[in-house]
C-alpha positions as CSV (number, residue, x, y, z in Angstrom):
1,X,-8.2,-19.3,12.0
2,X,-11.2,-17.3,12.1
3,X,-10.3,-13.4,12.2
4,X,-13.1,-11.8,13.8
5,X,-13.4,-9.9,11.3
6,X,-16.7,-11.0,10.1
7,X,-19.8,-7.9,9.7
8,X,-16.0,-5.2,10.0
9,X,-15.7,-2.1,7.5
10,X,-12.4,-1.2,5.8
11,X,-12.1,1.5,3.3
12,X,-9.0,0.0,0.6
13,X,-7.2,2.7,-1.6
14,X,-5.6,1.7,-4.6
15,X,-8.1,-1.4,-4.9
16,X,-8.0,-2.0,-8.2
17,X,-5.5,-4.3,-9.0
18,X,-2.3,-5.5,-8.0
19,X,-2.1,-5.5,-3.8
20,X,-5.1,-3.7,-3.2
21,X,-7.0,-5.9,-5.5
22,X,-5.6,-8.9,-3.6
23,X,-6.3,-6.9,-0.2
24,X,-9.9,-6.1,-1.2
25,X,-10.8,-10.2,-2.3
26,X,-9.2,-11.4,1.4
27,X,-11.1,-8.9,3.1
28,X,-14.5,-9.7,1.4
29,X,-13.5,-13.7,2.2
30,X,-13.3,-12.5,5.9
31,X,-16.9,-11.1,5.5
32,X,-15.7,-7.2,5.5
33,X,-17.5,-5.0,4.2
34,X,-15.1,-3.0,1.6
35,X,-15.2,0.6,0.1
36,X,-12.6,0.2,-2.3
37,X,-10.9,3.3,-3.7
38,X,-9.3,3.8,-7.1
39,X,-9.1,6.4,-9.9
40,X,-10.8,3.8,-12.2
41,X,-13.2,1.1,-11.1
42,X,-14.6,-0.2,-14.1
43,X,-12.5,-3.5,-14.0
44,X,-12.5,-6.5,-11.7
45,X,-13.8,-4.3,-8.7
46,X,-17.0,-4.1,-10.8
47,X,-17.6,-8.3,-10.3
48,X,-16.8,-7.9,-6.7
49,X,-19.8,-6.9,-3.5
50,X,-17.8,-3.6,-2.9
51,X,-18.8,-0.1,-2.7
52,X,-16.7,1.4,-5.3
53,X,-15.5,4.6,-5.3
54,X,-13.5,6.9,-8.3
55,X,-11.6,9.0,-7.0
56,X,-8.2,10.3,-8.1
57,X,-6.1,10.2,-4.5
58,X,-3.0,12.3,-5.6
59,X,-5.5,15.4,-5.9
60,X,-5.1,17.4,-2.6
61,X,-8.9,17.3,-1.4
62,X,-9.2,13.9,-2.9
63,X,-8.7,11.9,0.4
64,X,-11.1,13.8,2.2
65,X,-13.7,13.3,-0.6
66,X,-13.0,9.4,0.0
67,X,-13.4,9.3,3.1
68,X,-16.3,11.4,3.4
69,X,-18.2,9.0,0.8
70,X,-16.3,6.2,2.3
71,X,-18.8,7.5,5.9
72,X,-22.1,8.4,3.9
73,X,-22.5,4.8,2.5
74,X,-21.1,3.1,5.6
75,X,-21.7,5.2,8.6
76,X,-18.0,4.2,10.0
77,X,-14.7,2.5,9.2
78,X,-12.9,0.4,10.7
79,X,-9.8,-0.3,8.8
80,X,-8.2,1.6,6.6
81,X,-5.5,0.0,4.3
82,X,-3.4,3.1,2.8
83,X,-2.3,1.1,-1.0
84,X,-2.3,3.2,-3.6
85,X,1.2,4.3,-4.7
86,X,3.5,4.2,-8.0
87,X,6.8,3.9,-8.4
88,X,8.8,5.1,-11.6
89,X,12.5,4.2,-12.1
90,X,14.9,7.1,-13.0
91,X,17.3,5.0,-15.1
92,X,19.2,8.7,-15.9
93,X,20.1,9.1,-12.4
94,X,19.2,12.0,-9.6
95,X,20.3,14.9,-11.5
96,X,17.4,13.7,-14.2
97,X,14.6,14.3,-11.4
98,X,13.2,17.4,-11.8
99,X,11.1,18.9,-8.8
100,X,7.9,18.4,-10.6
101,X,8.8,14.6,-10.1
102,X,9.5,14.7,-6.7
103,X,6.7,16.5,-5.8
104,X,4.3,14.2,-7.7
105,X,6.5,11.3,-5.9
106,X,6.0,12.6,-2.4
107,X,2.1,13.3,-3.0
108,X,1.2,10.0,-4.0
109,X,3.6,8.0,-1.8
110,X,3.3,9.6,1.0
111,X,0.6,12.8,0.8
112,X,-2.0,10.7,-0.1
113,X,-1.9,7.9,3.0
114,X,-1.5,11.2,5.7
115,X,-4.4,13.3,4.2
116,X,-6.7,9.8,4.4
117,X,-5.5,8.6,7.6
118,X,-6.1,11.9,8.9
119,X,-9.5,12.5,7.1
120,X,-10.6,8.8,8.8
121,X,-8.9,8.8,11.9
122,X,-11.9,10.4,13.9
123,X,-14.2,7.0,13.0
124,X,-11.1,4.8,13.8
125,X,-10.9,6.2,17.1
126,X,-14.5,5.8,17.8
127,X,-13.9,2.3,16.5
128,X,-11.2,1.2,17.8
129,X,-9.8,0.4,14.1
130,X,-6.8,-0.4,12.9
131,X,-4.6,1.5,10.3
132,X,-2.3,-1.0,8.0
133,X,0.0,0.9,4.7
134,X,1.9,-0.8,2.2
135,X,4.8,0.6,2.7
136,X,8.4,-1.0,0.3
137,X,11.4,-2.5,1.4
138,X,12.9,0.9,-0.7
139,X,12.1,2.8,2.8
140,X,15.4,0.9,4.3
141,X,16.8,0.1,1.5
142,X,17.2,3.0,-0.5
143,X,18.0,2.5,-3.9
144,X,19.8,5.1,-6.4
145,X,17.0,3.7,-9.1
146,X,14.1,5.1,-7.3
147,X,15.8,7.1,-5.5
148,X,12.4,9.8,-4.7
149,X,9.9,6.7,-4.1
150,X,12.7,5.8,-1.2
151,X,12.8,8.4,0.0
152,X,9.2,9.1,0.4
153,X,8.3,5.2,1.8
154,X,11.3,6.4,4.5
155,X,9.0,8.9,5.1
156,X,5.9,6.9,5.3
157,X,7.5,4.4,7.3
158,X,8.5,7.3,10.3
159,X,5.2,9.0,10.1
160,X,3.3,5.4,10.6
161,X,5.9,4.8,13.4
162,X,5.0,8.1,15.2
163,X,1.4,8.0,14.7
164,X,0.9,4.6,16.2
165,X,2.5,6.4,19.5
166,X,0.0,8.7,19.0
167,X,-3.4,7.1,18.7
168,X,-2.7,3.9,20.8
169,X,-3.7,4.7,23.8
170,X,-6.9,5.7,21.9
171,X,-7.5,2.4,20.8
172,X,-6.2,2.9,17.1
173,X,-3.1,0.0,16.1
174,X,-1.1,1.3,13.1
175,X,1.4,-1.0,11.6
176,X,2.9,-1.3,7.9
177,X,3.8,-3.8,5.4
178,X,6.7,-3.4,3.1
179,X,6.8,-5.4,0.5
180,X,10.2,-6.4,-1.7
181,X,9.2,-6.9,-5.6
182,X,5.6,-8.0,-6.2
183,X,4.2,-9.5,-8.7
184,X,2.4,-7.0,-10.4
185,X,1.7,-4.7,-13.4
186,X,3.8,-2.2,-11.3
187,X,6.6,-4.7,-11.9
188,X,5.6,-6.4,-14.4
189,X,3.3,-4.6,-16.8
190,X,3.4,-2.7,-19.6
191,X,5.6,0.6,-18.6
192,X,6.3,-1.1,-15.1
193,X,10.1,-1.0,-14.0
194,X,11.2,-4.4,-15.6
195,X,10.2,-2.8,-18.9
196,X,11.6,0.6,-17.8
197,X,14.7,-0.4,-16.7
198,X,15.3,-3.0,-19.4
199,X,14.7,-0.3,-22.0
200,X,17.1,1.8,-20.6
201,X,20.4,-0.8,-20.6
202,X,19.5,-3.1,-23.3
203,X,18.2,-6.2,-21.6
204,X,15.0,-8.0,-21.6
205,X,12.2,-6.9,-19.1
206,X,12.7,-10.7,-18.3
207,X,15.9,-10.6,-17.7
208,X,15.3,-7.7,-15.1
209,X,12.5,-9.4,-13.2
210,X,14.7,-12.6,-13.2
211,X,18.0,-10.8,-11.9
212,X,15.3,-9.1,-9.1
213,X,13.7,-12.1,-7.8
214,X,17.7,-13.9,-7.3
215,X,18.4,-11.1,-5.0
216,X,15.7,-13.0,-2.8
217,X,16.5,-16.2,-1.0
218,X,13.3,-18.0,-2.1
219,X,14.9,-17.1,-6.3
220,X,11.0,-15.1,-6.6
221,X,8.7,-12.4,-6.6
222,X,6.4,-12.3,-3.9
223,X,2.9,-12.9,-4.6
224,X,0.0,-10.2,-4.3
225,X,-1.9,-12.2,-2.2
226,X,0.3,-13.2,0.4
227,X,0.6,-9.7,0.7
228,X,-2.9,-9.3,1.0
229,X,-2.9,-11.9,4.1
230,X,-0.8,-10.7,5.9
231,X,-2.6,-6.9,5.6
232,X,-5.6,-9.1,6.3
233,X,-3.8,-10.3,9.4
234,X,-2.5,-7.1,11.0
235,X,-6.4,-6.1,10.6
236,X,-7.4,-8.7,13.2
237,X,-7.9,-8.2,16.6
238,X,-5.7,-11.5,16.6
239,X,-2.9,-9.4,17.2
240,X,-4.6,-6.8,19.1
241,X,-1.8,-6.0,20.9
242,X,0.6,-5.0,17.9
243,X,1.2,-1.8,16.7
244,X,4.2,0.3,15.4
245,X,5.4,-2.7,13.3
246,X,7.1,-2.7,10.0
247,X,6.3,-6.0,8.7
248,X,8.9,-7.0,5.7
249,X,7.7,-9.7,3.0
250,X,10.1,-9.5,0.2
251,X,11.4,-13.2,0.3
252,X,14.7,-12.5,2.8
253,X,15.6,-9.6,0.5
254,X,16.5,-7.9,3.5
255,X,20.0,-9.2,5.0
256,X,20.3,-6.8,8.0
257,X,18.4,-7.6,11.0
């Protein structure tokens, strides 16, 4: 199915690696034109036809800085895929999450999506674009082990919801993604939560990422790049006419309908 997204612009936060990475190489295969954002871009974005951009997105005036290079290299955008996130497990429970962490939580996982969606949504509505955010399952299925990150994709997932009231009548769709376990370094790595949380009760990070994937009825971790085509998807004007979607892919995780 050809997307019509072919000679588009989308500006990718959180591009290099894991989703975004995935994100940036589908859009690229659709013949978009991708700024891709990320505090370091000297990996694989570097062997990719992007326009890179370092930029450190949990700074306050760092969206706006994006977005403004994003425009000066492009001349518009129109997509913007809100990524970039982090998630760190707090194996010692609530009372071990000091305000410091909860503020850092909330301005990465949520701050950092509102201050670009607001520094790009003038282009968009001139555009007509379309707005997709990886949210996490976390945001309706809150979870005592990341207990801040839930609570700040709930909030992500509202704010999406309202704006897409907002700015449709403008032209401007605005839908998430949340995504059950992935497999990435965020998962997966060195320092992700199967190491984190293994550490902290004696078990395996293998045993971890097993025991996560069997609360799934497919038994496994979704895959970055079927998350990546599905943000492609809810880029195209294919489905021009949704907007305020939540879009779950975490392998019928998710029991309640």
């Amino acid at each position: 199915m050809d997307l019509e997204l072919q000679g588009k612009t989308a500006l990718v936060t959180g591009a290099s690696r894991g989703i975004g990475l995935a994100t940036t190489r589908a859009l690229i295969d659709e013949g978009v034109k991708v700024v891709a954002a990320a505090r370091n871009v000297d990996g694989d974005l570097k062997s990719l036809p992007v326009e890179a951009v370092a930029v450190d997105l949990g700074m306050a005036d760092g969206p706006a800085r994006l977005v403004e290079e994003a425009l000066a290299r492009t001349g518009g955008i129109d997509i913007l895929v809100n990524n970039v996130g982090a998630v760190h497990p707090r194996p010692d429970g609530f009372v071990s999450v000091t305000d410091d962490d909860w503020l850092a939580t909330l301005n990465l996982d949520l701050m950092s999506a509102v201050r670009t969606t607001r520094a790009a949504l003038p282009t968009l509505i001139e555009r007509s674009g379309a707005i997709v955010t990886v949210c996490s399952v976390n945001a309706t299925l809150p979870d005592p082990l990341v207990i801040d990150y839930s609570a700040a994709k709930a909030a992500c997932l509202s704010f999406f919801k309202s704006l897409s009231k907002e700015v449709g009548p403008k032209g401007v769709r605005v839908n998430t993604v949340s995504p059950g376990p992935v497999a990435t370094d965020l998962w997966l790595g060195k320092g992700g939560v199967a190491e984190t949380v293994g550490g902290a009760v004696g078990a395996a990070p293998d045993n971890v990422a097993a025991n996560a994937a069997a609360a799934s009825v497919t038994g496994r971790f979704t895959r970055p790049g079927e998350v990546a085509a599905l943000v492609t998807f809810l880029a195209s004007a294919r489905v021009g006419n949704l907007t305020g979607s939540d879009i779950i892919i975490d392998g019928g995780m998710t029991q309640s309908i």
